[in-house]
Structures are given as C-alpha cells and as structure tokens.
MITIMAR-685049 format. One record per residue (C-alpha): residue number from 1; y, x, z; residue in three letters. Coordinates in Angstrom, 2 decimals, padded with zeros to 5 digits. Each point is the difference from the previous one (the first is absolute). Last residue first. Layout:
N
   seq        py        px        pz   type
   NUM         Y         X         Z    ALA
...
This chain:
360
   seq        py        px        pz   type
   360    020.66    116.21    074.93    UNK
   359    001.40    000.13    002.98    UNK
   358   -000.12    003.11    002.50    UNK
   357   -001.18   -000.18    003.24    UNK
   356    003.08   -000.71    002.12    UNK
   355   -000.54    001.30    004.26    UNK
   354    002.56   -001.84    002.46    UNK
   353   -000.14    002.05    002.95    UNK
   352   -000.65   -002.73    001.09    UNK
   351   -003.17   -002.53    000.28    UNK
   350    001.02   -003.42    000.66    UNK
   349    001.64   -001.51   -003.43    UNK
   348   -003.57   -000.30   -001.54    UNK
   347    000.26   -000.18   -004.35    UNK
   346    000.42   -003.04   -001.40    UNK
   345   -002.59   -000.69   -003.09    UNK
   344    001.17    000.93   -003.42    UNK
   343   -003.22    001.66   -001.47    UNK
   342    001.70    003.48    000.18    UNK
   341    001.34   -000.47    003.91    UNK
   340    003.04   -002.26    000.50    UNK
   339    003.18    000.47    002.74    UNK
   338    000.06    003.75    000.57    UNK
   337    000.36    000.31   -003.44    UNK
   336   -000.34    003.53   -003.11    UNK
   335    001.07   -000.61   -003.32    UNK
   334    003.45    000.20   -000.32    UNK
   333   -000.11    003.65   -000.74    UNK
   332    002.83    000.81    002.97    UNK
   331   -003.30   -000.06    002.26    UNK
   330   -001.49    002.68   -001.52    UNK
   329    003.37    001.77    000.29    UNK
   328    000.07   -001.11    003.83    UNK
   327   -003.43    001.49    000.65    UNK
   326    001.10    003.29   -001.13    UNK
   325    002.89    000.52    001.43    UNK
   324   -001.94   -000.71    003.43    UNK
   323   -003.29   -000.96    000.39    UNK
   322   -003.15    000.63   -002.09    UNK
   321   -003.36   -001.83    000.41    UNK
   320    000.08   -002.50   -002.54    UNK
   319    003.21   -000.96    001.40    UNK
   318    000.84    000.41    003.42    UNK
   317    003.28   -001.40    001.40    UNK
   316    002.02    000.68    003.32    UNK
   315    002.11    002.37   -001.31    UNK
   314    001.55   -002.85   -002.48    UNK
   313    000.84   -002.03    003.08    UNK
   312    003.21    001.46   -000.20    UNK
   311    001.13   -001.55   -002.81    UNK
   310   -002.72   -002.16   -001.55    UNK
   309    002.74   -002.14   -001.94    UNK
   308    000.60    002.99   -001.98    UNK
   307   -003.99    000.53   -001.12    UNK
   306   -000.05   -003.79   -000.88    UNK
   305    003.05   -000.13   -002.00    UNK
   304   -001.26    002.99   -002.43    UNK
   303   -003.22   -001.31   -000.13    UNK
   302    001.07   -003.86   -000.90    UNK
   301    001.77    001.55   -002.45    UNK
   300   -002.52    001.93   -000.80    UNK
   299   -002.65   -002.60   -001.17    UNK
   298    002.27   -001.16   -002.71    UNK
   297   -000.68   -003.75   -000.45    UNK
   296    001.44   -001.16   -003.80    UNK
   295    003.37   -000.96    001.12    UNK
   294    000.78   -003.37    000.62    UNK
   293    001.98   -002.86   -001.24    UNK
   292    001.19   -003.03    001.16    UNK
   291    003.44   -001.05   -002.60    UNK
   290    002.85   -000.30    001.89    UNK
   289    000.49   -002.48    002.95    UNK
   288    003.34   -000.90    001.59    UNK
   287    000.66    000.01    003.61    UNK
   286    002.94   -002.30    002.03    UNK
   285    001.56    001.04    003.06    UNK
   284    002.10   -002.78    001.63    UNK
   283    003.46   -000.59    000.59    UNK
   282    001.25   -003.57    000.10    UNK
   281    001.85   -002.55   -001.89    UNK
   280   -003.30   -002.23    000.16    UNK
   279   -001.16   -000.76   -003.51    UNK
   278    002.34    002.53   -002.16    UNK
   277   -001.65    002.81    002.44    UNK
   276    002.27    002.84    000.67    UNK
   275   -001.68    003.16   -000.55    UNK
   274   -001.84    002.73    001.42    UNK
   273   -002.03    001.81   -002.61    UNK
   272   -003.77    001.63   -000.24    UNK
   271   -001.64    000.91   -003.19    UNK
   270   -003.79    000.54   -000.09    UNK
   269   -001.51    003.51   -000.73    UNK
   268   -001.07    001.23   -003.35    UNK
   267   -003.25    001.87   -000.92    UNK
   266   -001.71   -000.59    003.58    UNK
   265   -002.20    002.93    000.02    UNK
   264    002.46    001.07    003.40    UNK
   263   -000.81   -002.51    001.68    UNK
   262   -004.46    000.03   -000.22    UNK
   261    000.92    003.35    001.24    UNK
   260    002.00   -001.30    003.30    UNK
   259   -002.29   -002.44    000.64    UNK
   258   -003.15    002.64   -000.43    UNK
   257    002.04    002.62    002.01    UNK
   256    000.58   -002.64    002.63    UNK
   255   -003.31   -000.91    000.66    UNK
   254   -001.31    003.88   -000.14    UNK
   253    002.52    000.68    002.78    UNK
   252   -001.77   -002.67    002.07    UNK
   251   -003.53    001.55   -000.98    UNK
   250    001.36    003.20    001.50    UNK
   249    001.12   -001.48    002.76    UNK
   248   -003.65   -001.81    001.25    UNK
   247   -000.14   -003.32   -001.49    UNK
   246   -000.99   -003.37    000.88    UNK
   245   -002.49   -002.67   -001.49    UNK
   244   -000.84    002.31   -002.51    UNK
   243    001.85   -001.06   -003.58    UNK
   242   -001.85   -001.63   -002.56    UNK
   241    002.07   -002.77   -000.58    UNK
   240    003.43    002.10   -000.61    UNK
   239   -002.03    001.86   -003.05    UNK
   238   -000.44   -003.35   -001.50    UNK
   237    003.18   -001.03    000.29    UNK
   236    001.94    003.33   -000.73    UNK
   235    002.04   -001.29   -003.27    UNK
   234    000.54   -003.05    001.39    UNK
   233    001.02    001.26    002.99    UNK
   232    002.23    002.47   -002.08    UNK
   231    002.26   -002.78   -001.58    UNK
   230    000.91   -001.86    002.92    UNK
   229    003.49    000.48   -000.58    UNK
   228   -000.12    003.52   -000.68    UNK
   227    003.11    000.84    002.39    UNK
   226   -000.59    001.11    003.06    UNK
   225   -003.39    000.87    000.14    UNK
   224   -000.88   -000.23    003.58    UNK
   223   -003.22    001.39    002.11    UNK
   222   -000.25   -001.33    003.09    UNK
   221   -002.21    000.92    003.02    UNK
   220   -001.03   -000.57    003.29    UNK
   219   -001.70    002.00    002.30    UNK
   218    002.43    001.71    001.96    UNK
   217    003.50   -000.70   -002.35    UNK
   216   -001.20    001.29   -003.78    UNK
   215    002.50   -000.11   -002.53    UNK
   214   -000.21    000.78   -003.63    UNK
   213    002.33   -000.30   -002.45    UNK
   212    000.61   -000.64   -003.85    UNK
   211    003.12    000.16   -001.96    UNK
   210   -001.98    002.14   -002.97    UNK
   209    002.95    002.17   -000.39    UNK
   208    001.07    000.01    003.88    UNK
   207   -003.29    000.60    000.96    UNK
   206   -000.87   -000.91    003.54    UNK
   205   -001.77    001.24    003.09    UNK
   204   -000.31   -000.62    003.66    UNK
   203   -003.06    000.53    002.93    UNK
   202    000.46   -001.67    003.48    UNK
   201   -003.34    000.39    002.29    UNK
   200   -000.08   -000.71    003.86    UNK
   199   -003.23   -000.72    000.93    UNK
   198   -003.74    000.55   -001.32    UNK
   197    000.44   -001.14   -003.25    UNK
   196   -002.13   -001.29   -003.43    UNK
   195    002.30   -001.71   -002.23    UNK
   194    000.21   -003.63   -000.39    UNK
   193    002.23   -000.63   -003.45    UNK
   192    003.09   -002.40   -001.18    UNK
   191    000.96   -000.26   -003.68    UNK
   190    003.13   -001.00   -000.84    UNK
   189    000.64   -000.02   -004.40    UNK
   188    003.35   -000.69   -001.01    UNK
   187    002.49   -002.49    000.83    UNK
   186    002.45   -001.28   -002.90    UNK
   185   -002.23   -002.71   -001.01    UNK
   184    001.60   -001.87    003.10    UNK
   183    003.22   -000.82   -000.95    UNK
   182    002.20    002.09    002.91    UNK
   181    003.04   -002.22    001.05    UNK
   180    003.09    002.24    001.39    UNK
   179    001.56   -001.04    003.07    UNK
   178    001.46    003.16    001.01    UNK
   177   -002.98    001.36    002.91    UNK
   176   -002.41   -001.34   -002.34    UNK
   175    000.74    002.33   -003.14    UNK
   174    000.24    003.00    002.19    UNK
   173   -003.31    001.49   -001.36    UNK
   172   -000.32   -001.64   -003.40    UNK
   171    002.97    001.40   -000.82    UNK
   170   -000.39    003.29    001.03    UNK
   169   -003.24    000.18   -001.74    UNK
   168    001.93   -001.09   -003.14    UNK
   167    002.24    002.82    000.30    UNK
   166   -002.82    002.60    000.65    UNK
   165   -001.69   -000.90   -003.17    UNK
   164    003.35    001.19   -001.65    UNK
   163    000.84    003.01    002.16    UNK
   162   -001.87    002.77   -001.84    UNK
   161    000.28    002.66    002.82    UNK
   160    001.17    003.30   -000.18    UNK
   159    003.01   -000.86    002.60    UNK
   158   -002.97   -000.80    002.36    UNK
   157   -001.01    003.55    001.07    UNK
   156    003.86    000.80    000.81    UNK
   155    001.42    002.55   -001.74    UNK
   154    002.32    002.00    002.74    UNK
   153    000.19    003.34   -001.95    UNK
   152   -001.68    002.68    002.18    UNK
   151    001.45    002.00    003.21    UNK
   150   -001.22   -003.05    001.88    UNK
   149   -004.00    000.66   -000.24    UNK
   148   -001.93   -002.46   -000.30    UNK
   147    000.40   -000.88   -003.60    UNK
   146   -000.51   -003.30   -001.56    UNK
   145    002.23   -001.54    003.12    UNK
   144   -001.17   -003.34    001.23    UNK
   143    003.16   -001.99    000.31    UNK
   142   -000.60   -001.75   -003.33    UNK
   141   -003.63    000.20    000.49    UNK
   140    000.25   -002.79    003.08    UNK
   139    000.57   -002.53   -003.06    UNK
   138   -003.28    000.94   -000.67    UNK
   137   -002.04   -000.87    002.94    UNK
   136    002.47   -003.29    000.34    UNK
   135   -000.85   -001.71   -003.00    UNK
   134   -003.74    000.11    000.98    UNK
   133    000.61   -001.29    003.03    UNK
   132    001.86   -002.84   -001.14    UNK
   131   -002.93   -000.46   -003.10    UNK
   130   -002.32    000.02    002.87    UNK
   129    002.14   -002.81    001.83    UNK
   128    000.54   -002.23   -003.18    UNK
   127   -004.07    000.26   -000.55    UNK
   126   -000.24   -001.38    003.26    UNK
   125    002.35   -002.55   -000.38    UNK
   124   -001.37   -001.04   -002.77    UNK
   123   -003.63   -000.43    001.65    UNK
   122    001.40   -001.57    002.99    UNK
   121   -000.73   -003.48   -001.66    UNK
   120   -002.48   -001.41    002.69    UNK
   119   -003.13    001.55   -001.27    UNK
   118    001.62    003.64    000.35    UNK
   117    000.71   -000.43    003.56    UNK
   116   -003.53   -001.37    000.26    UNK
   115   -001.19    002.88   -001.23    UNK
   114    002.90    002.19    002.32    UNK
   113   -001.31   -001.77    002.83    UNK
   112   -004.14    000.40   -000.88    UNK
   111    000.33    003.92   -000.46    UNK
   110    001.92    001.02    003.08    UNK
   109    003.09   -001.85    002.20    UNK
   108    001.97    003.01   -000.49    UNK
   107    000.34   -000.34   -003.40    UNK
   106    001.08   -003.84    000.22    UNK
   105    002.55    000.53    002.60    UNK
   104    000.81    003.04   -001.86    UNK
   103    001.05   -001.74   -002.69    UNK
   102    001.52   -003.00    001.27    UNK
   101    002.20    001.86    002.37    UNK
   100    000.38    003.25   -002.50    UNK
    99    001.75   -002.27   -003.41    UNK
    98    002.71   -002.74    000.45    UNK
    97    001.23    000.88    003.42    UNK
    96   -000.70    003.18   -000.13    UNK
    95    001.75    000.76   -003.36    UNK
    94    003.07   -002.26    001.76    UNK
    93    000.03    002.49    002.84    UNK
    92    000.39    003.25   -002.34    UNK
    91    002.14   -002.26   -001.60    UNK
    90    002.48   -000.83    002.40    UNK
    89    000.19    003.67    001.20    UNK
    88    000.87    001.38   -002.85    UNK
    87   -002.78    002.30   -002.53    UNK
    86   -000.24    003.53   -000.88    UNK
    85   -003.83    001.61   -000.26    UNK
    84   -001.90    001.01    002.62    UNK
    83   -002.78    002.64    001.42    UNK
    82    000.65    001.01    003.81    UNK
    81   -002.89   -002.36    001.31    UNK
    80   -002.27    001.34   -002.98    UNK
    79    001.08    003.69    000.66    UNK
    78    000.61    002.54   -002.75    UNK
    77   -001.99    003.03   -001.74    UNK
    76    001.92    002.15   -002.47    UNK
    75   -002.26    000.80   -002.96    UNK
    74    002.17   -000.95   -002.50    UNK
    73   -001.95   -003.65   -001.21    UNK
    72    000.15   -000.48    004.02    UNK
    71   -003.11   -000.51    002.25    UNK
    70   -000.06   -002.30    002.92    UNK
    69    000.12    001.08    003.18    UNK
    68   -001.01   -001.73    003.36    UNK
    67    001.99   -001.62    002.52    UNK
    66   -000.06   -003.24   -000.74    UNK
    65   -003.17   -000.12   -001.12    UNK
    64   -002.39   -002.21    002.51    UNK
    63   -000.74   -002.48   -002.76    UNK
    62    000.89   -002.80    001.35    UNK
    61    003.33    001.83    001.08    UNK
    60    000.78    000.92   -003.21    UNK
    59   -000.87   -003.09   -001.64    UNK
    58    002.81   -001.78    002.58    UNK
    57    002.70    002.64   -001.45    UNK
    56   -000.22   -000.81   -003.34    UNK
    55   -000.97    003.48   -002.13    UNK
    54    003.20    000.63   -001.82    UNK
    53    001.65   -001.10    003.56    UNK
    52    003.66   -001.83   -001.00    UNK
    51    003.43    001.35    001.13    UNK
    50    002.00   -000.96    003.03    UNK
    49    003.40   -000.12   -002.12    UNK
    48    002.67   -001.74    001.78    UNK
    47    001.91    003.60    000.45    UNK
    46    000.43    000.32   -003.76    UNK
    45   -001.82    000.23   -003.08    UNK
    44    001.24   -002.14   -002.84    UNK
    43   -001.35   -003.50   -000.31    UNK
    42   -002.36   -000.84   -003.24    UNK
    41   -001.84   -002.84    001.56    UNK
    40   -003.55    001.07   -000.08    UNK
    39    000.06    003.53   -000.59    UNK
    38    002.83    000.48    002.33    UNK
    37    002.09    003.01   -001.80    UNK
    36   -001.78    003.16   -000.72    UNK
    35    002.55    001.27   -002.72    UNK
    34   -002.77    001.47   -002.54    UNK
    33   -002.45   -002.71    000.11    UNK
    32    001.81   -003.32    001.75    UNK
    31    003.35    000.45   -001.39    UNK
    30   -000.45    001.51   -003.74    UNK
    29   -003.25   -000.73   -000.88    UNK
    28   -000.16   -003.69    001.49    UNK
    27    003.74   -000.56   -001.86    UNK
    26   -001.03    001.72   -003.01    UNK
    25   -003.38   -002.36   -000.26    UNK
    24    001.76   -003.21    000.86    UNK
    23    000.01   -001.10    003.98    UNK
    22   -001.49   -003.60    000.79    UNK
    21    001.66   -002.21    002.56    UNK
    20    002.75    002.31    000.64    UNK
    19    002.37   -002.26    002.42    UNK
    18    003.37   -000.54   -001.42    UNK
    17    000.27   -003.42    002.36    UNK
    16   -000.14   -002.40   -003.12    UNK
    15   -003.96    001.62   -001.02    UNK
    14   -000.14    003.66   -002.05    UNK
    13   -002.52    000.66   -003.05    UNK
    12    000.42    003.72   -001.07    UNK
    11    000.06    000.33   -003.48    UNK
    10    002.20    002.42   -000.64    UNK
     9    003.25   -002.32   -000.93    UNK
     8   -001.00   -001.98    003.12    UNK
     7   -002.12   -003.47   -000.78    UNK
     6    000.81   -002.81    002.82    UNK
     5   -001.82   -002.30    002.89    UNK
     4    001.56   -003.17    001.14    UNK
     3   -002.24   -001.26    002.92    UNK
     2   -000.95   -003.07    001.20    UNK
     1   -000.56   -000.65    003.79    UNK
C-alpha cells in the first residue's frame, strides 16, 4: 500500500494517519527524554503502558540475572527484572516481534546460529538491536535521580546529557518498527567475540560520548560502535587479526576500549538525517561524509577509556607487581595490554587474575 508521508514545521516526518514516523530533535527531547512518553511511538503514559526491559527480558533469563543488581551512576543498586523504561503495550509486543524472537533465537542457539544468522543478512538487524539497547540504558537516566537522596533537587543524571548523538541513535533504533529505510553505510562497526566462561556470564558497558558498547551474553560477545560507519575497523584491522581465539573479561573490556578509542580520534563524525527520498516518496536515513581525519594517536586516551571500562574488575589486576590504585594509574598510561605482549604476539586468555607486564 503506498503511503503519503509529510514534513512538520519541526521536522518531524508524519505518514496520512498522523503517525510519528521520525521525531525532530525538540520533539525527541521534549516528549520522549524529559516527558517519558512511548519511546517508540510517542504515546503518553497511561494504563496501556506495559513498559520495555532496559536489559530484554529473554537475555535476562539466558543469563540467569533477573534477579541480580546492577549498579547505578548514584550509587543506588536496582533489579534487572524491575529495570524499564516507558513504552505501550503494542509496542513493547511489536519490539518483540521485530527484534528478541530472531535475536535470541539466534543467541541462544550458540556460536555457529548467530554466524549463520549474520551470513543470512541479520547483521543490520543486529546492529539495530544493540543500538535499541543502547538507546534505552540512557533514556533510563531521565528517571535516574543524580542524587539519592530525596531532600535534594530532582536533576536527573540524563538531563546533563548532550542529546544530539542520542537523537540519531533513537532513530536508528525504532526506524524499522515505522517503516523507515536504513541505507546501509549508516551501520557501524559489529564485532562478535568467544570469551572464555564457565556458565552464566552477562557483563554491559557503553560510552555515551564515544557511542560504543559492550555486551557479553555467556560466552558470546559484541562490541558495537554506533556510529563510525565502519571507520574504526579499518582503523583496528591489524590489531583485530591478532586477537586470541577467545578472551577472558578483561581482554573483552580491552576490545571495547580499543573501539571505543580508535572513536573518539575520529576528527569529525559522519552526519545522519531522516528524509524523504525524491526516488521513492519514503523515509529513509541518509549519511554524509566529511573529510576522514584522525588525531595523531594519544596513548592516553586509550588509557583513560581502558581503566573505566575495567570497572570492577580493576581489583582483580596486577601490574608489574602492584595492585590496586596503583595498577590502574599504570594502566591509565595507555601503554600497558592484556591482548598483545611487547613483540605483538596474543597474550593467553586462560590464566586469571589477569597479570599486565608493562609495555614498552
């Protein structure tokens, strides 16, 4: 059936019914960040509401983590099976629909599933679903109080946010579930690891200034950068060849500091926009180039985003003989691996506590 689709005074792209097909920048900051309406639709809260798992609902159970804690920016602890964000009924449904069934079909179903998965075009919708989950770990900021304690100001932690990059993420994220074409340059860079595990295993972390994640499920992998398009494989082939067949946690954290470095000495990032294309009348989103550049390589940046990604496994880690403080501002130099020993051969992934002689 063809569709008439039009341009709101904003910028918000709407189809013959009034349905939001793509929401402009005020309209996503105003109703989905700071008024928590449906972040896929834009419907205000009311008794259809159902909400949407942060954490989808299937991973949790692969995982076994339901009811464990996961650690708030202010301290407070909260539940993974008790951890949402606001979204109706229809498409809470819809997002499983389009998104968890294949997914977790294909997670569930190991290593050689999900590569075939991949191999049969699921690659985009893979990188779609990260980018969803992605979206939804911050959007869960604007209820996440930057205080604990009530007597202070209600500032939430994401009303500090630069809500640009976020924007386009959102996009990207419900652009399936309204019809909207996705040209294929706009993808980033998927990588998908083996990591050494004994059972049940779920590990999650992101930069919202670097828009890179990490997410382990058991003994799979993937580390996502949102929005490079491709630019930091290139940038990490050779490093990406040498890798150890699979990684222990701290080499998995390494993987996604390196990604989310090689990001961040991008000079300029790509432009993203949802349009209307002049060849088919419909939405899609569209990417223009600028100029590649790179920063000259600054061994502590890679430092810096390496000792934050270690989180709490930064107790765990020896270097040169010292724990502690003092092993994680060695390791904030940029200049110490887990992945690559001095002459550049993988190091073993078997052997924790993870001990990192110094490089050179």
């Amino acid at each position: 059936m063809f569709k008439i689709y039009s341009q709101a005074f904003d910028g918000s792209i709407v189809d013959e019914t009034g349905k939001t097909i793509f929401f402009s920048f005020e309209k996503f900051q105003d109703e989905i960040c700071k008024k928590g309406h449906c972040f896929v639709c834009g419907a205000k809260p009311d008794r259809t509401f159902n909400d949407e798992h942060v954490i989808p609902n299937w991973l949790q159970r692969h995982c076994g983590i339901q009811r464990l804690t996961l650690d708030l920016p202010n301290g407070q602890k909260a539940t993974y099976g008790t951890y949402k964000i606001a979204c109706c009924s229809g498409c809470n449904s819809l997002l499983g629909d389009i998104y968890e069934t294949p997914i977790s079909e294909a997670v569930k179903g190991g290593e050689k599933a999900l590569i075939e998965f991949v191999q049969n075009g699921g690659a985009s919708l893979l990188s779609a679903w990260l980018t969803l989950i992605f979206l939804k770990v911050h959007l869960r900021d604007f209820r996440n109080r930057v205080s604990p304690d009530n007597r202070a100001p209600a500032e939430m932690i994401g009303d500090s946010y630069e809500l640009h990059h976020l924007h386009h993420v959102h996009a990207v994220a419900r652009a399936i579930t309204a019809g909207v074409e996705i040209e294929p340059n706009v993808f980033g860079t998927l990588h998908i690891l083996g990591i050494v595990s004994t059972g049940d295993l779920f590990d999650y972390c992101d930069n919202l200034e670097g828009r890179t994640l990490l997410l382990q499920a058991n003994n799979i992998a993937f580390v996502y950068v949102i929005d490079d398009c491709g630019a930091t494989s290139d940038m990490l082939v050779n490093q990406l060849r040498m890798l150890p067949r699979s990684l222990n946690r701290v080499q998995l954290r390494e993987v996604y500091a390196r990604h989310l470095a090689a990001n961040l000495h991008i000079v300029e990032s790509p432009t993203f926009g949802t349009i209307i294309s002049r060849e088919t009348g419909r939405p899609v989103i569209k990417v223009e180039f600028p100029e590649y550049k790179i920063h000259d390589y600054d061994p502590k940046v890679f430092g810096e985003v390496f000792r934050s990604a270690l989180g709490n496994l930064a107790s765990d880690v020896e270097v040169d003989g010292t724990r502690g403080e003092l092993a994680v501002e060695i390791i904030a130099t940029g200049r110490v691996s887990s992945l690559f020993d001095d002459q550049g051969n993988p190091r073993n992934s078997t052997c924790p506590p993870p001990v990192l002689p110094r490089s050179r």
